[in-house]
C-alpha positions, -999 to 999 in steps of 0.1 A, spaced: -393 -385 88 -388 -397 124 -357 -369 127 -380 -341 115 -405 -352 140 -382 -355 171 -375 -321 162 -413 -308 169 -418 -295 202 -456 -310 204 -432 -345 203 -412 -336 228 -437 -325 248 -456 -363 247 -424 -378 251 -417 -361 282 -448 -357 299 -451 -397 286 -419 -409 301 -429 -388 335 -464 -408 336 -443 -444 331 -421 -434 361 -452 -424 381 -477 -447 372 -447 -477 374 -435 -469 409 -471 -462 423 -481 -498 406 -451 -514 423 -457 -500 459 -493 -509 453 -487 -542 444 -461 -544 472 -484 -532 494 -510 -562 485 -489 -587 492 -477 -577 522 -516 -572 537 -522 -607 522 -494 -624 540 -503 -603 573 -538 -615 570 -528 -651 564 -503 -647 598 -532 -635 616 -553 -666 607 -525 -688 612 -517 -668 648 -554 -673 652 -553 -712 645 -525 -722 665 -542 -708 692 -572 -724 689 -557 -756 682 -530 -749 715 -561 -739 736 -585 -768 725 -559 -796 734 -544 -779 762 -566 -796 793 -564 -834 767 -529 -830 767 -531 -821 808 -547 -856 814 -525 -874 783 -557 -878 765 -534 -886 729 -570 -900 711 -588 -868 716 -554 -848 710 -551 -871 677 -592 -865 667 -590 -822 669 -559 -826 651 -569 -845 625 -601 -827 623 -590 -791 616 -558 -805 594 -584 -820 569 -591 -782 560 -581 -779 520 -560 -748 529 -540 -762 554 -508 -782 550 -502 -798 578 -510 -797 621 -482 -812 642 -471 -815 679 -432 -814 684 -415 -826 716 -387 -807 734 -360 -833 713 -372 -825 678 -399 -857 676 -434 -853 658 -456 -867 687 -488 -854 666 -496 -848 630 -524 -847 610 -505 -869 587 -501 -903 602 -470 -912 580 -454 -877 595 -453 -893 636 -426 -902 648 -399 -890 628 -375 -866 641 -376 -829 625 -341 -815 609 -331 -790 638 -310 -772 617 -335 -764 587 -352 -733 584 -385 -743 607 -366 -754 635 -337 -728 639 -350 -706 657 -360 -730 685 -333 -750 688 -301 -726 681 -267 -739 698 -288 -770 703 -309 -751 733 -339 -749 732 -356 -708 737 -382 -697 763 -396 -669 747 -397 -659 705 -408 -631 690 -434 -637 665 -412 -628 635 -392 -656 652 -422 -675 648 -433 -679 620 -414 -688 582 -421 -691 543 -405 -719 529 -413 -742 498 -413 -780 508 -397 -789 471 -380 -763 452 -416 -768 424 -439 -766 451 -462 -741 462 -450 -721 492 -460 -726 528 -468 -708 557 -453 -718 590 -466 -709 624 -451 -721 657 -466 -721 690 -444 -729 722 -464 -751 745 -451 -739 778 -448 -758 811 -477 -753 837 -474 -758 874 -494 -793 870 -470 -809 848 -442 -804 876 -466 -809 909 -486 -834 903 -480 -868 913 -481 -880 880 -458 -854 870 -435 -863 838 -411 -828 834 -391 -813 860 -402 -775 876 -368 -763 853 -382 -771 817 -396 -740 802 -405 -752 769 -419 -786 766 -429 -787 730 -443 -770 698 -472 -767 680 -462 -762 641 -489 -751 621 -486 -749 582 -507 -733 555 -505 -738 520 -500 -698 504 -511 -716 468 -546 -697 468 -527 -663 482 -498 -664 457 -522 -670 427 -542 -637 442 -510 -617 441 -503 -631 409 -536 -623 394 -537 -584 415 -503 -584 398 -514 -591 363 -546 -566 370 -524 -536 382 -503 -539 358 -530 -540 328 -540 -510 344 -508 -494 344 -503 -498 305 -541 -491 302 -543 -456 320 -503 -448 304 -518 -453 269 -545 -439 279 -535 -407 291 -509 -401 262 -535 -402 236 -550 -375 259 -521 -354 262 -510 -359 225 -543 -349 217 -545 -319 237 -506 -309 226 -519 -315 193 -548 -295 196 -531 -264 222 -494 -265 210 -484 -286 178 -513 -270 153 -509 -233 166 -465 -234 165 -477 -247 131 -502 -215 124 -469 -195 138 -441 -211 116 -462 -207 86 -468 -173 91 -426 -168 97 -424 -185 61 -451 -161 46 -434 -131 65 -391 -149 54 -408 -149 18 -418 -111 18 -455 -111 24 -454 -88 50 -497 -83 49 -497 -120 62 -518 -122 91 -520 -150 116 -559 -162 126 -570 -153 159 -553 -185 184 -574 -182 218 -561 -156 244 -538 -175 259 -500 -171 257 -495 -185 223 -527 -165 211 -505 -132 227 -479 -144 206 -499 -143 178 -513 -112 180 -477 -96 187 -466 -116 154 -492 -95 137 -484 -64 154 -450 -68 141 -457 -75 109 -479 -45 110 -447 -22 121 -427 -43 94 -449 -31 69 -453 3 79 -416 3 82 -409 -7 49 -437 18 31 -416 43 55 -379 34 45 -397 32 2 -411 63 9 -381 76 24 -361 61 -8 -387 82 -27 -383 110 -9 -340 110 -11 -356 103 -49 -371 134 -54 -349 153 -35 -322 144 -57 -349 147 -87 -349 182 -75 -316 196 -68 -307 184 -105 -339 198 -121 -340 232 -103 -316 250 -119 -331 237 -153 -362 250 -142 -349 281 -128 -328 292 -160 -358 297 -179 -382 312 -154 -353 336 -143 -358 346 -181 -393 350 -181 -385 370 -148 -364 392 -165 -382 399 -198 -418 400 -177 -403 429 -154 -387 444 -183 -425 447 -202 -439 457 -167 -420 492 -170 -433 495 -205 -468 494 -203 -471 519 -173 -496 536 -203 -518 504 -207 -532 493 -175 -546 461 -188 -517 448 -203 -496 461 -168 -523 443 -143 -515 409 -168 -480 415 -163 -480 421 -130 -499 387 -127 -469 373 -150 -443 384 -128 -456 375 -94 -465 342 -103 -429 335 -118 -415 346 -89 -435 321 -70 -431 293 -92 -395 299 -83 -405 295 -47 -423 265 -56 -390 248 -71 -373 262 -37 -403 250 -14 -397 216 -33 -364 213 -21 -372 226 14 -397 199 18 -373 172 10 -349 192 35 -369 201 58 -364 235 60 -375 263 79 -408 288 68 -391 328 62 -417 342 84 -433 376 85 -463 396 96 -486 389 72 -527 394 57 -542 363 57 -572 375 39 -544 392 10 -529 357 6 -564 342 1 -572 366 -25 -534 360 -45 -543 325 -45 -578 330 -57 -570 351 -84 -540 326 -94 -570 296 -99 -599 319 -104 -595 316 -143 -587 281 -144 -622 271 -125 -642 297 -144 -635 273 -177 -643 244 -156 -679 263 -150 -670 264 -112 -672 296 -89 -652 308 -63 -671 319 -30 -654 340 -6 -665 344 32 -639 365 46 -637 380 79 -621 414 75 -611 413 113 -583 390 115 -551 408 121 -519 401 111 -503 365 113 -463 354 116 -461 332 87 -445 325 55 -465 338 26 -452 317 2 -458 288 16 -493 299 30 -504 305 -6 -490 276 -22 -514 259 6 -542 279 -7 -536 271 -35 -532 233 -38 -564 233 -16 -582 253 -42 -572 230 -74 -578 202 -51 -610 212 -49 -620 217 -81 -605 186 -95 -630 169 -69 -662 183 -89 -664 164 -118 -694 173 -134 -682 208 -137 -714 220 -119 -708 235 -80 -688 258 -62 -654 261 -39 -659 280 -10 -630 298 13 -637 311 43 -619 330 70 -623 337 110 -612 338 141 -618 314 167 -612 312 204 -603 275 213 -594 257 243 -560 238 240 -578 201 239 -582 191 209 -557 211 192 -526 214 202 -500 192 189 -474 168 213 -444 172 195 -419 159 223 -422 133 251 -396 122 272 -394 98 302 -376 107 335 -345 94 323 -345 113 291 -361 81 263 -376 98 234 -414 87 233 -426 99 200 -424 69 171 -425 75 136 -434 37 135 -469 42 145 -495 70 136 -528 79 144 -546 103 117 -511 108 103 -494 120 128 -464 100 150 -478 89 179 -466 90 215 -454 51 226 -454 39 260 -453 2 273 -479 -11 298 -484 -43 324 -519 -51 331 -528 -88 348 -501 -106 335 -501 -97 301 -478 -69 286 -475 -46 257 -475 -13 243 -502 18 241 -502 43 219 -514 76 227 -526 101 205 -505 130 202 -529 158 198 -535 169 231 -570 163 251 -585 136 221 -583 100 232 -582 81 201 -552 56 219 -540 21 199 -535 -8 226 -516 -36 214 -531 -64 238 -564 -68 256 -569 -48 287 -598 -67 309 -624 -46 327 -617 -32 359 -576 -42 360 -550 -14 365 -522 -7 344 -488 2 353 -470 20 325 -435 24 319 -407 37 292 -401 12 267 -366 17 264 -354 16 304 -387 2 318 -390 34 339 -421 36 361 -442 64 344 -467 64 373 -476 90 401 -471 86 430 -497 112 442 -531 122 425 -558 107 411 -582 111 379 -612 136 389 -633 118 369 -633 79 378 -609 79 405 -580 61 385 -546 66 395 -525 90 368 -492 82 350 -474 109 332 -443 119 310 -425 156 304 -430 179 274 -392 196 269 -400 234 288 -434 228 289 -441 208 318 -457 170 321 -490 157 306 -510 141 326 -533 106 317 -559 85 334 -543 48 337 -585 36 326 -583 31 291 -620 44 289 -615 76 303 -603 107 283 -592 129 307 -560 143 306 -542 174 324 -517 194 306 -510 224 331 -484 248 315 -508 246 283 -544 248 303 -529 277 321 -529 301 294 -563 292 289 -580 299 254 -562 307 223 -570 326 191 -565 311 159 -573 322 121 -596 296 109 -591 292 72 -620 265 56 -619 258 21 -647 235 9 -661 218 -25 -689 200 -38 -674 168 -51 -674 135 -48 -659 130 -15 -630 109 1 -636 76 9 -638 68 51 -608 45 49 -584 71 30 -590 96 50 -563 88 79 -535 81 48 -547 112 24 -516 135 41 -490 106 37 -464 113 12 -474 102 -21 -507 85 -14 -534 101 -38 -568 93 -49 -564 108 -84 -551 82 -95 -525 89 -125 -531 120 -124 -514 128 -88 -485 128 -77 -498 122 -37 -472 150 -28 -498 184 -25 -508 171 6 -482 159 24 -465 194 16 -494 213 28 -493 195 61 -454 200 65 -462 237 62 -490 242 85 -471 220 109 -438 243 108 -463 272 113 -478 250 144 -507 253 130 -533 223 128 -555 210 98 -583 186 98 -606 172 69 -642 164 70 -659 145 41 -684 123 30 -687 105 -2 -710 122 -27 -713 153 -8 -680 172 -7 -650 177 14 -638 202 36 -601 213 46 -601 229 84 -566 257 92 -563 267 120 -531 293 128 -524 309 163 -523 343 163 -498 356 182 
């Protein structure tokens, strides 16, 4: 248990940050304690200074005339204070002339202990001492309280040489000293008590302050790692839909929210690499089932055509046979378009009718929705010229589109409508960024991430600190960007290549709109696109595709009156193999419908609304 808790880094973290307060708070409790003492013992030195002045001054003019009584009386007097020890007059030779202890004069002082040496080193006597000279802590017996020693030298005046009743000659400096001692019992039990209070204090504001920290840690750190490493076991254990709860928006709550954007790409990557299994699946599926498959509709071929001639004298039967033979030929295409799609092959394009494939692919379902009590309305625009595209592959569009449709009304009461027309469109909005690439060449476009289907454009992005990566939409002129972390109101971005970290910026220009400053990336031979760095504003500046200007395109529609697709499936409903028929889809139609009308760089869009039909939106350029 204590090993797997060392190991946490919330422990670490208190043990450090612990250690570093002991350190502090122990050395800053030690200099202040230090620091105590040593203003203590100065202010007891000062009173002592202070003293033996006093005392030196008030006997001076008693000593002057010999006065020994008076001398004796101040002596005694200020010696009887509780704090001092002891008030004595030395004489040049070491003799106690006056004490305020009467047992004390007359004995001779040991000239070689610590209170004397420094008047009486090499037995002479010195004129002048400095007052760290002066003064001494000693202990009078090694169980005693400590004592404060002060001495004064009382120097020779002019008096004690020229007067008549001089008694020292003019060449003695020093005639005595005044030795004043003060007991330090009441001061060392104050720094032993300031001591004993720091320290308390120390302890106090350590313990304190760790429950504070370990708290915090606790609180900022430990429980959040814990969110993360829970999440890592979810994710280790194959849950990749794990997400982690929102942590703050600080760096571990960043961290979060980039846990959960991976897991987001892991998913996605996964459903990418199954439904690229599935795909390798059903291409395999297919190159062992179409000659199966083709065998017996090369027979039908054969014996259909073979009828055809025949009935050249019953028109009926020839128009059913006709009908036979064309759509064997097709299905054959079908089996072919099958394996294209899992190959991605390329559309065998000629000038062709739009309006004449519409009306093959009605008349292939027109039967099949007349049982279901459903009819077919056509709105077709008799203008539209002649398109390069596969026919095939338009009709098996159509097609799909039109069985979709019906299977959509279920109470076998409504109509499917297909309508044709040209439109004349501006390039936002429709056209379709295929290629990106930075200035040093990176592929931008990422299968990992789509918007509305479609791989979007990725680019990495700095903004006040905080870094991650956008994802633009790849349909030209719509602004329907992913950002993967928060951008606050007001900050720039800088935006460069993911892969080399290359500035994407522009050094010249800004955004017409709000002033922004422009970042940008190439299209292989057709120039650079052009964005605002504000994430709110949509404008954007293609120039090789805004100079041509407007484009015509052949607007097919094909719309029902069913039941609708649900909001949320309506970004997945072109993804291989997702269906809403349940069972009774294969989630294929779709995704090979959009393959097509992408290889023919055309565009389609849905519109729907649950309970009140859905419509399917081509749009082909005409060229």
């Amino acid at each position: 248990m204590v090993t797997k808790l060392s190991r946490r880094i919330g422990f670490k973290l208190i043990v450090v940050v612990g250690l570093t307060m002991i350190i502090t708070i122990g050395v800053y409790s030690y200099f202040n304690t230090r620091s105590q003492r040593e203003n203590l013992l100065a202010e007891v030195e000062r009173h002592a200074m202070q003293l033996s002045e006093t005392v030196k001054n008030g006997t001076r003019y008693d000593m002057l005339f010999n006065q020994r009584e008076r001398i004796h009386i101040i002596i005694n007097d200020i010696g009887s204070d509780p704090a001092i020890n002891e008030v004595r007059v030395l004489n040049k030779e070491g003799e106690i002339i006056y004490s305020s202890r009467a047992e004390s004069i007359g004995r001779m002082v040991d000239k070689q202990a610590e209170s004397c040496y420094g008047c009486h080193a090499a037995d002479k006597p010195l004129e002048r001492l400095s007052i760290s000279e002066r003064t001494r802590i000693f202990r009078i017996h090694p169980d005693s309280a400590r004592v404060f020693g002060v001495i004064n030298p009382i120097y020779s005046e002019r008096s004690c040489w020229d007067a008549p009743c001089h008694a020292h000659s003019k060449q003695q400096q020093v005639l005595g000293v005044l030795d004043v001692t003060i007991s330090l019992a009441d001061v060392d039990e104050r720094i032993r008590a300031s001591t004993f209070q720091v320290g308390i204090f120390a302890v106090s504001a350590i313990l304190a302050a760790s429950l504070i920290i370990a708290f915090f840690v606790n609180q900022w750190v430990s429980k959040p790692v814990g969110v993360l490493l829970d999440a890592t076991k979810q994710v280790g254990s194959g849950n990749l839909s794990y997400t982690v709860p929102d942590l703050g928006k600080g760096s571990i709550g960043l961290l979060a929210q980039s846990f959960n954007t991976m897991t987001m790409k892991l998913s996605e990557a996964r459903l990418q690499l199954f439904q690229s299994d599935k795909m390798a699946s059903l291409g395999r599926l297919a190159a062992g089932i179409a000659h199966e498959i083709n065998n017996p509709l090369t027979g039908v071929l054969t014996y259909a055509s073979f009828l055809l001639k025949r009935s050249q004298n019953n028109p009926e039967l020839h128009e059913d046979l006709k009908i036979i033979v064309r759509e064997t030929i097709r299905s054959r295409e079908i089996v072919k378009s099958l394996l294209d799609f899992a190959r991605q092959s390329i559309p065998k394009k000629s000038q062709s009718d739009i309006n004449e494939i519409i009306d093959r692919s009605v008349a292939v379902v027109e039967h099949q929705l007349a049982i279901k009590g459903l009819k077919v309305v056509r709105k077709i625009d008799p203008h539209i010229p002649k398109i390069t595209l596969d026919p095939n592959q338009m009709q098996q569009v159509f097609v799909n589109l039109l069985v979709n449709a019906a299977d959509a009304i279920e109470d076998n009461t409504g109509a499917v409508t297909i309508a044709s027309g040209i439109l004349r469109l501006p390039p936002q909005g429709i056209v379709h960024i295929k290629a990106a690439r930075c200035p040093s060449g990176h592929d931008l476009i990422t299968t990992e991430y789509k918007i509305e289907g479609i791989p979007a454009i990725r680019v990495k992005a700095r903004s006040n600190g905080d870094e991650g990566f956008i994802m633009l939409d790849p349909i030209y002129g719509l602004n329907r960007h992913r950002y993967e972390f928060e951008v606050l109101e007001g900050k720039q971005l800088d935006v460069v290549c993911p892969e080399c970290n290359v500035s994407l910026m522009m050094e010249e220009g800004r955004c017409p709109v709000c002033g922004s400053n422009l970042f940008s990336f190439s299209i292989p031979a057709q120039g650079d696109v052009e964005f605002c760095i504000k994430p709110k504003c949509a404008w954007q500046r293609w120039a090789t595709v805004d100079s041509v200007g407007k484009k015509v395109y052949a607007e097919v529609c094909v719309a029902d009156t069913g039941v609708g697709i649900p909001k949320e499936d309506l970004s997945r409903i072109f993804e291989p193999f997702f269906t809403t028929k349940g069972q009774k889809g294969t989630g294929l139609g779709l995704a090979v419908i959009w393959g097509i009308i992408d290889n023919h760089n055309g565009t389609i869009s849905v519109e729907s609304e649950v309970g009140s039909g859905t419509t399917f939106r081509i749009r082909l350029p005409i060229s």
